[in-house]
C-alpha positions as CSV (number, residue, x, y, z in Angstrom):
1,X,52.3,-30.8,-33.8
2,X,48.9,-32.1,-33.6
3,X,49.1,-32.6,-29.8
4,X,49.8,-28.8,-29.5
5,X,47.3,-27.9,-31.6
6,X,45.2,-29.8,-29.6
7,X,46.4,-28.3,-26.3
8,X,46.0,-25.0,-27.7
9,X,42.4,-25.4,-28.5
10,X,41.5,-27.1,-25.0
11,X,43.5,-24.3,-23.7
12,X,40.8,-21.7,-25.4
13,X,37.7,-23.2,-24.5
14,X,38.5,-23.6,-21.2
15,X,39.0,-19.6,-21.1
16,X,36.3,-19.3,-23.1
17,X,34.2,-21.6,-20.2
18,X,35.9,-19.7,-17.8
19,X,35.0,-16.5,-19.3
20,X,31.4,-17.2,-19.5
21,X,31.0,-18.8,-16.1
22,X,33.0,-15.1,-15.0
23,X,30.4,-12.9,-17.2
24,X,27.0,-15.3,-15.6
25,X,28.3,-14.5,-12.3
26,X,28.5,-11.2,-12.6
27,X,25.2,-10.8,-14.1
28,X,24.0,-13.2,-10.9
29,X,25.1,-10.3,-8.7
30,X,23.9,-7.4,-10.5
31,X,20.4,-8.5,-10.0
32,X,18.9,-7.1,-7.1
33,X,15.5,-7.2,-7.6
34,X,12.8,-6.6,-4.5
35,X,10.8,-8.5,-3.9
36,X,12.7,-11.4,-4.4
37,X,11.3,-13.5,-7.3
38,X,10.9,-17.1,-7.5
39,X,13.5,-18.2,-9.9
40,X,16.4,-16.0,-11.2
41,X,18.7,-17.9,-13.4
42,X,21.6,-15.7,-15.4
43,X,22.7,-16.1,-18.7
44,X,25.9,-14.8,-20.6
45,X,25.3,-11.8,-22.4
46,X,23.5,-8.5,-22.1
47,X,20.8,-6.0,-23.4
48,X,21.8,-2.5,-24.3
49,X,18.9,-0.4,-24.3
50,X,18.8,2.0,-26.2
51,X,17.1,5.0,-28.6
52,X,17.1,1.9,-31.5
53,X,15.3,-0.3,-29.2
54,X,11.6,-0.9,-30.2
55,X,9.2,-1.8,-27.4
56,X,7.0,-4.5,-29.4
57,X,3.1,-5.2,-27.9
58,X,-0.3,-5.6,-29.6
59,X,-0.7,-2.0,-29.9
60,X,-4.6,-2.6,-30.2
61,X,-4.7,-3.6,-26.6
62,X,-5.2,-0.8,-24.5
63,X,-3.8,-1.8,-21.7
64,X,-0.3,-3.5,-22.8
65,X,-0.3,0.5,-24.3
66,X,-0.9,1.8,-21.0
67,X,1.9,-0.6,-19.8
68,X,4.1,0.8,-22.3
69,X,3.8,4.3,-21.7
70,X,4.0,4.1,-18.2
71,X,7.8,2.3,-18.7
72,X,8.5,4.8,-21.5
73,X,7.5,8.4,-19.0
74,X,10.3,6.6,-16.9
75,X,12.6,6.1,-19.2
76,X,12.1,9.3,-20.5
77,X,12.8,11.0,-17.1
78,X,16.4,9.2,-16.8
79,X,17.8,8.5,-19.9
80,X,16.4,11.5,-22.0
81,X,14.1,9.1,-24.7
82,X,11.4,6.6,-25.4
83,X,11.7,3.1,-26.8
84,X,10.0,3.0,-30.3
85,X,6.1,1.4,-30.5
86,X,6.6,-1.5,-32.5
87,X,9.7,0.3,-34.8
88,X,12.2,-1.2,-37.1
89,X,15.5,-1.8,-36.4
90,X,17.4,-2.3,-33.2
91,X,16.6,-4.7,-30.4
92,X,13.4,-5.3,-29.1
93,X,11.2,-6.0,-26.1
94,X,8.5,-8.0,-26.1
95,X,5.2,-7.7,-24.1
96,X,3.5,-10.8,-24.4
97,X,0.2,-12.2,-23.1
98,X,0.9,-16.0,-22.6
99,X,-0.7,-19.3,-22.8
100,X,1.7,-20.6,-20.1
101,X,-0.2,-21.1,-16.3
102,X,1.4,-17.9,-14.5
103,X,-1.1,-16.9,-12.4
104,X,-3.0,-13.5,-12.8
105,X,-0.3,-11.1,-11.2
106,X,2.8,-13.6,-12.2
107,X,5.4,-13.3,-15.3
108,X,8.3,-14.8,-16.6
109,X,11.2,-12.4,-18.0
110,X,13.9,-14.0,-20.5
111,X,16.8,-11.3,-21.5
112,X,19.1,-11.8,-24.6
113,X,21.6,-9.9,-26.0
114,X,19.4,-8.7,-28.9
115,X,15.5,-9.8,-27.0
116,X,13.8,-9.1,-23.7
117,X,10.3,-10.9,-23.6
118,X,7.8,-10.2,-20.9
119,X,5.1,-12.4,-20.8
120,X,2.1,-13.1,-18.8
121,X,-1.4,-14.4,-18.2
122,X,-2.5,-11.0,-17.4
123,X,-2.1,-7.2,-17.5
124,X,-1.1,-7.4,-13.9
125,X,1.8,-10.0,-14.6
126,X,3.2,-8.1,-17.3
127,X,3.2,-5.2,-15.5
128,X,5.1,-6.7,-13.0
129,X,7.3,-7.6,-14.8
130,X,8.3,-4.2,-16.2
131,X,8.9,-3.2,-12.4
132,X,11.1,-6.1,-12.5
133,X,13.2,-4.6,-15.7
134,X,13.4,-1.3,-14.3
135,X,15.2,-3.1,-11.4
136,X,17.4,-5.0,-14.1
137,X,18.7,-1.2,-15.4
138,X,21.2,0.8,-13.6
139,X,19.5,2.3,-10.5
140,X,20.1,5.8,-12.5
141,X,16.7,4.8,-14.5
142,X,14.4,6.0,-11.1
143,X,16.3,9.4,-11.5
144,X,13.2,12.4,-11.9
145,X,15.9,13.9,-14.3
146,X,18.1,13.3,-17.0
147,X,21.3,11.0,-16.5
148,X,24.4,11.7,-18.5
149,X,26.9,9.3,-19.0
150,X,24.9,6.0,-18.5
151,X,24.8,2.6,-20.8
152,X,21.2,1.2,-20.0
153,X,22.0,-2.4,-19.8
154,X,20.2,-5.5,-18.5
155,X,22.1,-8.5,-17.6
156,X,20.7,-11.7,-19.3
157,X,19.0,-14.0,-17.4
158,X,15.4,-15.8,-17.1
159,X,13.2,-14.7,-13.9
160,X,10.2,-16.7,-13.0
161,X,7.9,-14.9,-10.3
162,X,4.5,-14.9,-8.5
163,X,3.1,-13.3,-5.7
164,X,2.2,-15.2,-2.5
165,X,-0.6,-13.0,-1.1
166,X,-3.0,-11.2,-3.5
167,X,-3.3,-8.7,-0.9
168,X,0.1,-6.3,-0.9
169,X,-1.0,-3.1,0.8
170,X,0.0,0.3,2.0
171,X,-2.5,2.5,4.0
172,X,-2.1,6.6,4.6
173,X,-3.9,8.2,7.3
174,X,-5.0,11.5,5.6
175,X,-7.1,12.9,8.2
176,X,-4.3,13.9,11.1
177,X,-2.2,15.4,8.4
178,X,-3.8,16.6,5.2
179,X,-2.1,15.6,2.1
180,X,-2.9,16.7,-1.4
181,X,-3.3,15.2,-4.5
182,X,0.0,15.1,-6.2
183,X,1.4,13.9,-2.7
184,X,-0.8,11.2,-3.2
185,X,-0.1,10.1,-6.7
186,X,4.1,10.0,-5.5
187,X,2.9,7.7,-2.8
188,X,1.1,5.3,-5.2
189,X,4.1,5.3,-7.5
190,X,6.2,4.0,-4.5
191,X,4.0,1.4,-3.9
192,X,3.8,0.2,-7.8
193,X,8.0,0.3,-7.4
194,X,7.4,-2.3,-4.8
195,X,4.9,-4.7,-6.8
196,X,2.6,-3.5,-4.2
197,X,-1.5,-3.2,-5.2
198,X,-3.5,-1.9,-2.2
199,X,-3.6,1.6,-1.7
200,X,-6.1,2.2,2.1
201,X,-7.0,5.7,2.1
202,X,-7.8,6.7,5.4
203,X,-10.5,9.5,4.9
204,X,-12.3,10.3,7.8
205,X,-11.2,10.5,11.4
206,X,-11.2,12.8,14.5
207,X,-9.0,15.5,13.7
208,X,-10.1,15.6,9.6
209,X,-12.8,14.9,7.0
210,X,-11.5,14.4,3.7
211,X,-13.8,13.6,1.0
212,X,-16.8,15.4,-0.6
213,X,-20.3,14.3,-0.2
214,X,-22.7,16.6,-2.4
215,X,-25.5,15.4,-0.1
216,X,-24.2,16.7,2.7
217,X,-21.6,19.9,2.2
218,X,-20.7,20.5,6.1
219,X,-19.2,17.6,6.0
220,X,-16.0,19.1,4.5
221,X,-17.2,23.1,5.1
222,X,-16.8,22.2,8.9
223,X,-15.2,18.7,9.8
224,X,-12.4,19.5,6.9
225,X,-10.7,21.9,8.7
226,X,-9.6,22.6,12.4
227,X,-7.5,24.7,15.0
228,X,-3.8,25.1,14.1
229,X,-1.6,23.7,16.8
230,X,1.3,22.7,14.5
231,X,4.4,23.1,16.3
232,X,3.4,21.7,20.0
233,X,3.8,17.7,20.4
234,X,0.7,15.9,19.0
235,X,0.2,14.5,22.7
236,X,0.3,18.0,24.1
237,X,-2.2,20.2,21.9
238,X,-4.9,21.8,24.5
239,X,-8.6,20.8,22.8
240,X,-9.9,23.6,20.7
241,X,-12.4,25.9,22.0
242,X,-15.9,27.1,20.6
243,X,-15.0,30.0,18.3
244,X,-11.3,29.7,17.3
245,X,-10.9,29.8,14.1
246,X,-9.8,26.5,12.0
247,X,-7.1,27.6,9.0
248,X,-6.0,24.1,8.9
249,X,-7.2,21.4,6.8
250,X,-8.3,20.6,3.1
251,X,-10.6,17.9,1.5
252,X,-10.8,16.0,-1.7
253,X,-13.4,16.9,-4.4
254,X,-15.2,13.9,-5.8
255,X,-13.3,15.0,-9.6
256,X,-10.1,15.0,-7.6
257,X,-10.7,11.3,-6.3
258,X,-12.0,9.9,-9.8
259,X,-8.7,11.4,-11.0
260,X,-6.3,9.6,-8.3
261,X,-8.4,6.4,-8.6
262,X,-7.5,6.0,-12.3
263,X,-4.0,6.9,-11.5
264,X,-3.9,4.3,-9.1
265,X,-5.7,1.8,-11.4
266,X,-3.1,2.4,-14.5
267,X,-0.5,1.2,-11.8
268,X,-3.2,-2.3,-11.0
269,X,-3.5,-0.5,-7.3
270,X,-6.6,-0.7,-6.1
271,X,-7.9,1.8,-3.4
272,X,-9.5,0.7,-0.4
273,X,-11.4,3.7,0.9
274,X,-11.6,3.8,5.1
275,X,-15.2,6.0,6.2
276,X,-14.9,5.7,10.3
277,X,-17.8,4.6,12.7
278,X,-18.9,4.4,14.7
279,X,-16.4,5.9,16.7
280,X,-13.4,8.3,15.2
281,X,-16.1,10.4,13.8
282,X,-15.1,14.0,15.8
283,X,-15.2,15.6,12.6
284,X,-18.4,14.7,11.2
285,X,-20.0,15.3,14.4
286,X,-18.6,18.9,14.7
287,X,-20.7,19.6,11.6
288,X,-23.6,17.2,12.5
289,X,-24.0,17.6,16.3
290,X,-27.4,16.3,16.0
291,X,-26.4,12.2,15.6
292,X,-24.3,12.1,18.6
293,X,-25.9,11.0,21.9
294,X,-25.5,14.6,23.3
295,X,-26.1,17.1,20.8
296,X,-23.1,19.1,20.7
297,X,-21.8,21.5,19.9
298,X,-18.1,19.8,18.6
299,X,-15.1,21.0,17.5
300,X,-12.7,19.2,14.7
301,X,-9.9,18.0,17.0
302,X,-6.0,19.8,16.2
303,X,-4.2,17.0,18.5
304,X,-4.7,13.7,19.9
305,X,-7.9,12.9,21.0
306,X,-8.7,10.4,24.3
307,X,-10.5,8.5,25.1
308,X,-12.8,8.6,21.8
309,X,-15.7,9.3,23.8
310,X,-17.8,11.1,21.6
311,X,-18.4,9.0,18.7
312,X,-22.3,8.1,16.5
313,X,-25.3,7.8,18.2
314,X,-26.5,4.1,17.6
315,X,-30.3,4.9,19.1
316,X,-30.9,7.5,15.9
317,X,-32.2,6.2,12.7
318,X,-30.8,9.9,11.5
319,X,-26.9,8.8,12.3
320,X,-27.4,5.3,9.7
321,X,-29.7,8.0,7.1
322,X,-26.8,10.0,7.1
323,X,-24.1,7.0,6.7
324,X,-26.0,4.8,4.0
325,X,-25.7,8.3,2.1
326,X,-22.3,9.1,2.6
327,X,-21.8,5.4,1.5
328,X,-23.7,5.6,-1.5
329,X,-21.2,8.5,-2.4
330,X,-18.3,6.8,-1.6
331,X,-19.4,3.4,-3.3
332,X,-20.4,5.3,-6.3
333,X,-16.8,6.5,-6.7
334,X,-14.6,3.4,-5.5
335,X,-14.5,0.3,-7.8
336,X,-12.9,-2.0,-5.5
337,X,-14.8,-4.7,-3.4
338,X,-14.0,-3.6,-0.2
339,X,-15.6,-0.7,2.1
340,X,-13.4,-0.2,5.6
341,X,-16.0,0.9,7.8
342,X,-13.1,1.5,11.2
343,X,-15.0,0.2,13.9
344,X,-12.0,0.6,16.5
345,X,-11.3,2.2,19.6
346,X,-15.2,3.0,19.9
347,X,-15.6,4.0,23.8
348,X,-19.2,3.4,24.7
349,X,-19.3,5.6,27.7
350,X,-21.7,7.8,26.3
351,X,-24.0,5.1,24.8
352,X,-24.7,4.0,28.7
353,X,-26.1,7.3,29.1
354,X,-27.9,7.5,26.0
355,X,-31.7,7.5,26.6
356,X,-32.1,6.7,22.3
357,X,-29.6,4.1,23.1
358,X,-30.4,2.3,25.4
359,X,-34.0,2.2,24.1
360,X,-32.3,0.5,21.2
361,X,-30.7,-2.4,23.2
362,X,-34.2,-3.4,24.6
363,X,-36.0,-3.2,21.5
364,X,-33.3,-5.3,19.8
365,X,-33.0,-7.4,22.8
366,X,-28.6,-7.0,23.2
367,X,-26.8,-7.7,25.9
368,X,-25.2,-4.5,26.2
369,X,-22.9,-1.7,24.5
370,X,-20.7,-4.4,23.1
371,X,-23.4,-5.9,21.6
372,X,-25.1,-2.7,20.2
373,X,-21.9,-2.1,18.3
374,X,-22.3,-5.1,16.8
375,X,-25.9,-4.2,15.8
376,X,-24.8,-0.9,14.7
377,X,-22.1,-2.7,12.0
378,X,-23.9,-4.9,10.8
379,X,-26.9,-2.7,10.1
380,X,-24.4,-1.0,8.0
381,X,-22.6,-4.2,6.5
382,X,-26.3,-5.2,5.0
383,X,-26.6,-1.9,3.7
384,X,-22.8,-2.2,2.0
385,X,-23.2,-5.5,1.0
386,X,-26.6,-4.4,-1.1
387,X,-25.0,-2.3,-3.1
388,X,-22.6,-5.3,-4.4
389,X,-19.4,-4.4,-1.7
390,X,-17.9,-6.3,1.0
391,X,-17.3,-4.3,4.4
392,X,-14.0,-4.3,6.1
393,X,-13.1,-3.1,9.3
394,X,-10.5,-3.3,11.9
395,X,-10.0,-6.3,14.6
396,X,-12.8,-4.4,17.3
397,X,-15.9,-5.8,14.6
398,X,-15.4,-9.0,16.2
399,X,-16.7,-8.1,19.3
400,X,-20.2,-8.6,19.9
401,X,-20.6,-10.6,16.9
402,X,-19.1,-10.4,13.4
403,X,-21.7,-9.8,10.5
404,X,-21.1,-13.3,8.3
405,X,-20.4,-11.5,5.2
406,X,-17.9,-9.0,6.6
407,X,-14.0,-8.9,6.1
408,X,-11.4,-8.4,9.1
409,X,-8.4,-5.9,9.2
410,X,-6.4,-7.4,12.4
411,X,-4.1,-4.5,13.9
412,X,-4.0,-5.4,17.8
413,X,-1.9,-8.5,16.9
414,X,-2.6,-11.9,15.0
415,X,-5.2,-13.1,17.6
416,X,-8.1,-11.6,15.9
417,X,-7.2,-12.4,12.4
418,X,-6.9,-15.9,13.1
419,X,-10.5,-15.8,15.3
420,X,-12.1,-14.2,12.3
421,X,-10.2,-17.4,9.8
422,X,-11.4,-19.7,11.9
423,X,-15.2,-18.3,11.9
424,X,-14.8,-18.3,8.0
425,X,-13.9,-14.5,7.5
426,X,-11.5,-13.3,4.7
427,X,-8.7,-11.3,6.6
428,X,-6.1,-9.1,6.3
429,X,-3.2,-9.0,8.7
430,X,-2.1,-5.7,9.7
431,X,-0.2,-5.8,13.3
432,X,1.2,-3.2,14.8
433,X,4.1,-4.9,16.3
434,X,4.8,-5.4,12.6
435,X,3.9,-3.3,9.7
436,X,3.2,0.5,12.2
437,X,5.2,2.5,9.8
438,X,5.0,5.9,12.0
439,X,6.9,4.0,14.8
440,X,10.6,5.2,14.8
441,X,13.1,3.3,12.7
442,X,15.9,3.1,15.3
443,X,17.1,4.8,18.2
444,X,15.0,7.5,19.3
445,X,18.1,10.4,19.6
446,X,18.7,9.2,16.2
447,X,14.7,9.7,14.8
448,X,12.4,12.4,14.3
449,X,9.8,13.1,16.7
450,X,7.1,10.2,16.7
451,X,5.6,7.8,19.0
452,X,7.8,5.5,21.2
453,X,7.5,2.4,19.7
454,X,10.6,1.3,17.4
455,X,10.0,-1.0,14.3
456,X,13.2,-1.7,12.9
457,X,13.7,-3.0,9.2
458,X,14.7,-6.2,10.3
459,X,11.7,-6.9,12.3
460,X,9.4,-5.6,9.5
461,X,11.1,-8.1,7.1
462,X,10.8,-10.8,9.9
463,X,6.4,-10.4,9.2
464,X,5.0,-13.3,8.8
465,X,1.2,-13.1,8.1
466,X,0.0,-16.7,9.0
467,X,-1.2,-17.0,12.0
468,X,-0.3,-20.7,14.1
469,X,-2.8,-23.5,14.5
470,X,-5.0,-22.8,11.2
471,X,-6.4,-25.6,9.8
472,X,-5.1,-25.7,5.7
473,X,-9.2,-25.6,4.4
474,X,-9.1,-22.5,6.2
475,X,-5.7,-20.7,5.2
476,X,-7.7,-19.6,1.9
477,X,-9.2,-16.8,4.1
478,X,-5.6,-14.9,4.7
479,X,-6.0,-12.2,2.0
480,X,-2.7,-10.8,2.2
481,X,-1.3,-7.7,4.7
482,X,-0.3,-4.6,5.3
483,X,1.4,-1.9,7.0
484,X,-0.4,1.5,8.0
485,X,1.4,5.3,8.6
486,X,-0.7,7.2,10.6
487,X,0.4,10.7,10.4
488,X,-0.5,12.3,13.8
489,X,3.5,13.0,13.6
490,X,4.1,12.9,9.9
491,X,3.1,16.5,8.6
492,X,5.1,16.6,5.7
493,X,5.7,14.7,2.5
494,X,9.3,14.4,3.1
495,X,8.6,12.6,6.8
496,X,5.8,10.2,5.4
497,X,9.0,9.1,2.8
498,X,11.3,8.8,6.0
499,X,8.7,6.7,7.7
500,X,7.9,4.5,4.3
501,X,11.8,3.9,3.1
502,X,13.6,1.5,3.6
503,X,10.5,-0.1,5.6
504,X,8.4,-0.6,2.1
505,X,10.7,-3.0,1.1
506,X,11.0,-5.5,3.5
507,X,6.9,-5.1,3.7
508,X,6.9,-5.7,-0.2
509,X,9.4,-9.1,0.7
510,X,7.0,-10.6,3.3
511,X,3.6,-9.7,1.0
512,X,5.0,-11.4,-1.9
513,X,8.1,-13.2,-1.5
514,X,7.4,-17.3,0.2
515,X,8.9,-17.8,3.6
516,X,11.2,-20.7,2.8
517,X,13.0,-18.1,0.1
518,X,13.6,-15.2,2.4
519,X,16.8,-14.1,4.0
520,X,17.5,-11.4,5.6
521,X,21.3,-11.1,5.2
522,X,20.4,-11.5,1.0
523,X,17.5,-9.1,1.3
524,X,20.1,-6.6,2.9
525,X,23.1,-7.0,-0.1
526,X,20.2,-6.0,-2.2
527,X,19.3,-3.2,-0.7
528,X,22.8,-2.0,-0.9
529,X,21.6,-1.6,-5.0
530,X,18.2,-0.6,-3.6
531,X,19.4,2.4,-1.6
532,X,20.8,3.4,-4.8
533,X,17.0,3.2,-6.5
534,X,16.3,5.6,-3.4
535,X,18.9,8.5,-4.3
536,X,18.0,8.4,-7.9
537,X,14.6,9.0,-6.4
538,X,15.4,11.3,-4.3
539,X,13.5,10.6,-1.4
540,X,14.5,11.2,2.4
541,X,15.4,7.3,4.1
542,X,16.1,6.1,7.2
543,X,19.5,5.4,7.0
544,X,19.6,3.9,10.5
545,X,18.6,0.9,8.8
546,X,22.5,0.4,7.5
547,X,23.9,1.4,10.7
548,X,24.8,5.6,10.3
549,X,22.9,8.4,10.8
């Protein structure tokens, strides 16, 4: 009798074993979180969340509140309620500063049946982590409306997680296509989903100028708004002509860019804002003909415009008066450290020709054009760097001569990013045969209109920022990365979300996730759950990416 009593209770825990090893692997493949963490270990068990639960934080801190209401507006969207602040009754989650060496944007997450505990060494960590728990819910809880029918649970488990670039960024080209505010904000939110904190607002270009300067009004009056050629190819649009009117366009009031800034800052994003010289500047010139090497008269550009010929006079004192001002705007509004300045695709054809210009390569005893670019940035790098900022500009800087303080965005490859590390120059990698997010996703009969060029997911999540042969005392200098949608051929918000998804993800996999983790055949079973996030969301994705139109 004993023996079968025995028998019967080695019989039952083995079931039980069984049973639990059955529930932990299920949670294992429920979690589908992107980018991939560190550590994921799951547990047996889950968490159902609920109108009992009570979200529990030092409710003193500002910030761990700001956390907190920005998890509960998404709750609330989804599952119809808010968590209690520090309530009674019902489970709890915790937001927790730690002791615990996590690094400033890393966090450790430990679920429970009856606990989940976020902790961190900083706001930036626990915020992370949140993302993280939203990814632990059904995908239902990114749904802009109320879900019916829908148990909010999260699988238990322990996830350890840190970022391996403190640069994760997105950039929007603003200028080609004009984008308002509230667009703006729903682009930030996809790059918070995405554990993403750089936001590069492209401002000012050829065919736009976006932003308000007070000092100098025409700015925006004039270089804000162009010819309307929407409907003909961007490649094809005849060159506007002195007199036709200019319906199209829009600008940003300094209020309106205070307000996006601290949107963007609640989310630990940081904008990065892009003011072009010398060249790009069409639009500025068109309302201040007077600090380009011929005088004028200019019209805003309504289509692509090549070679960028006409571009700031670098023999006028005036042109740099004018810029330090516009600066002092600009820097007066931004927080962030960095100042992108352009610098690219500058053609110096009317600089040859310039009498001012030339006088200013024999007074300053350059070599030539090439050289008075590089006079010309870093005229304006010492009057950035005065004011407490760091300037940034694309690859081109180099040339000539890079201003020692100065920081490098490298788009025509990984040749010039590693040039610049090598120099000592912090840099941020940003090729186009990478991270171009207005190339086309797949097959061109199968894409919207758009350049050529194909970047495919896979070779997005293939990215990897470090360029060959750097020595490890100089690796410190590789910020992070990026990927950039220019928007000559994106004029909607429901193209720039085609262009951005699935793309975004595999960015936000090679920005934070360490090479010897990533996979690309796991990265794609989690975007199975991912596309899911995307539906709830209801944004427009290339769905070339699994394989069907």
């Amino acid at each position: 009798m004993k023996k079968a009593y025995l028998l019967i209770s080695i019989l039952l825990i083995t079931l039980m074993a069984c049973s639990t090893m059955k529930e932990i692997k299920e949670n294992q493949s429920q979690i589908a979180i992107i980018p991939k963490p560190v550590s994921v270990v799951a547990h047996e068990g889950q968490f159902v969340l609920d109108k009992k639960t009570s979200l529990e934080f030092n409710a003193s801190d500002k910030e761990l509140l700001n956390i907190a209401e920005y998890f509960n507006s998404i709750l609330m969207k989804s599952a119809g309620f808010q968590l209690q602040i520090n309530g009674n009754g019902g489970n709890i989650i915790i937001l927790k500063l730690a002791s615990e060496k996590l690094g400033k944007e890393g966090y450790e997450i430990n679920v429970t049946d009856d606990e989940v505990v976020i902790k961190a060494n900083d706001y930036p960590g626990i915020f992370y982590g949140v993302e993280s728990l939203l990814q632990l819910l059904p995908p239902e809880i990114y749904s802009k409306t109320k879900v019916s029918g829908i148990q909010w649970t999260i699988p238990a488990a322990t996830i350890k997680d840190a970022p391996k670039y403190q640069w994760r960024g997105m950039h929007l080209d603003v200028s080609r296509h004009f984008f308002k505010t509230d667009v703006v904000k729903r682009y930030i939110d996809y790059l918070a989903y995405h554990k993403l904190n750089v936001f590069h607002w492209h401002l000012t270009d050829d065919q736009g100028w976006r932003i308000e300067i007070k000092k100098y009004p025409k700015l925006t009056e004039i270089g804000g708004f162009r010819v309307d050629r929407s409907g003909i190819n961007w490649n094809e649009r005849e060159l506007p002509k002195q007199g036709e009117k200019t319906p199209y366009g829009g600008f940003y009031t300094q209020d309106e860019i205070k307000d996006v800034i601290d949107y963007a800052a609640k989310r630990y994003i940081t904008i990065v804002p892009e003011i072009e010289m010398p060249g790009h500047a069409l639009a500025a010139l068109a309302a201040y003909p007077e600090l380009s090497c011929t005088g004028g008269p200019f019209m805003v550009a309504g289509g692509q415009y090549w070679p960028i010929t006409h571009i700031f006079c670098a023999g006028n004192d005036d042109t740099f008066t004018l810029l330090e001002n516009v600066l002092d705007e600009v820097i007066a509004l931004f927080p962030g450290k960095y100042i992108h300045i352009g610098g690219d695709e500058a053609a110096k054809d009317e600089w040859q020709k310039c009498p001012k210009c030339q006088a200013r390569i024999k007074a300053e005893g350059l070599k030539d054009e090439v050289e008075l670019q590089s006079y010309f940035i870093k005229r304006i790098e010492k009057f950035i760097a005065s004011k407490g900022k760091t300037l940034l500009g694309w690859d081109e800087i180099i040339e000539g001569g890079l201003p020692e303080r100065a920081a490098v965005m490298s788009w025509r490859g990984m040749e010039g990013g590693a040039h610049a590390m090598k120099e000592g120059h912090d840099v941020v990698m940003s090729p186009y045969q990478f991270v171009y997010f207005d190339y086309l996703q797949g097959d061109k009969e199968n894409e919207p209109e758009g350049p050529r060029a194909v970047l495919p997911l896979e070779k997005v999540y293939s990215f990897e920022l470090m360029p060959e042969g750097i020595d490890k005392d100089l690796q410190k200098h590789l910020l992070g990365g990026q990927a950039n949608v220019w928007t000559e051929f994106i004029p909607t918000e429901e193209r720039i979300e085609y262009m951005l998804f699935p793309r975004i993800a595999a960015l936000s996999e090679s920005v934070w996730t360490v090479s010897s983790q990533k996979d690309y055949t796991d990265f794609m079973k989690r975007m199975d759950t991912q596309r899911k996030r995307y539906d709830a969301l209801k944004v427009d994705y290339a769905k070339s990416s699994w394989g069907y139109k």
